[in-house]
N, C-alpha and C positions, 0 to 999 in steps of 0.2 A: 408861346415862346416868351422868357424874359428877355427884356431892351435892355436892363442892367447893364449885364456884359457887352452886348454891341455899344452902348454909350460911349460905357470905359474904355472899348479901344479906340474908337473915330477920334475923343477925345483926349484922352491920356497917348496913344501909342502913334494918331497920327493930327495931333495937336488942332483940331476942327472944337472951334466953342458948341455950346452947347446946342444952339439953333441950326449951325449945320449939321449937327448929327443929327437931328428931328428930322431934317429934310434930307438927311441921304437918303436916297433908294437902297431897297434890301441887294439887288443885280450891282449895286457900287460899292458893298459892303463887302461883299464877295469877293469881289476883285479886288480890294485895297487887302484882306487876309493873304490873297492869294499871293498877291505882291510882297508885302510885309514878312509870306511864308518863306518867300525865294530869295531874298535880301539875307534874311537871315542864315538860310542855310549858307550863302557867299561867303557870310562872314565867317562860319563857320569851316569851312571849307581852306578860310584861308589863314584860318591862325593854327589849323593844322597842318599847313604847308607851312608856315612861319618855325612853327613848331620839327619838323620834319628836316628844316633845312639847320635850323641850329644842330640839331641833334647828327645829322651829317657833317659836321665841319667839328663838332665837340673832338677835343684832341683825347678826352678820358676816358670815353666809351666804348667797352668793348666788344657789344653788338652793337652795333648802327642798324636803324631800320632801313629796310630794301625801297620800301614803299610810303608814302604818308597813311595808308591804309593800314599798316603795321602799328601803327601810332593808337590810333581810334579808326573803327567805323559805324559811318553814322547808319540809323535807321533806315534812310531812304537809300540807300546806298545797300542796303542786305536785298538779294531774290526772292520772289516768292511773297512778299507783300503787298503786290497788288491786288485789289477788291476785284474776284469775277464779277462780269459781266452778265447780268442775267438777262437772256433771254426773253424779249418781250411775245406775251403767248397772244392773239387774236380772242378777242369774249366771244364766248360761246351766245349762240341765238338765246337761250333761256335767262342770260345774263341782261340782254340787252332788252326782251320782254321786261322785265322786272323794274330795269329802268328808267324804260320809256312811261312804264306807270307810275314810278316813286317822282318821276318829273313832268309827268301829261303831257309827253311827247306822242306823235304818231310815227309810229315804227317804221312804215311804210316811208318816211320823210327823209330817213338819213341812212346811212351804209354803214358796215362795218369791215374798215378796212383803210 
């Protein structure tokens, strides 16, 4: 994995010098995108409503939109985009042989399951 990019944001996007980005944890990196991500969409959300409302009150406009959704919609806002869920499948006994000797583990020592 390049640190490039995670650098550039701890630093650049959420103004951490450069030694606290070395020391964030990957689990605190995640969560500050994750945040960063849902901030962003707020903002976004809301200058389409800013948008939406002007356009509502505009005295020249001869369709006015119904909805701020009329206006734009965003990506996370369309159906159908969520990533399946796959299915975690149980290893098979010939899997877990294999393993137990690619690690000199005793099979008999752990379960699966």
């Amino acid at each position: 994995m390049d640190y490039a990019p995670i650098q550039a944001f701890l630093v650049g996007r959420c103004g951490r010098t450069i030694r606290e980005a070395a020391q964030t944890p990957y689990a605190e990196y995640l969560l500050l995108v994750e945040g960063r991500n849902e901030a962003e969409k707020g903002d976004w959300e809301k200058l389409r409503w800013m948008a939406y409302m002007h356009w509502r009150i505009a005295p020249n406009l001869k369709q006015r939109p119904k909805t701020p959704q009329d206006i734009i919609t965003f990506p996370w806002e369309k159906g159908g985009n969520t990533p399946a869920v796959k299915e975690m499948e149980p290893i098979t006994e010939t899997e877990i042989k294999k393993l137990s000797e690619i690690f000199g583990i005793d099979r008999e020592k752990f379960s699966n399951g």
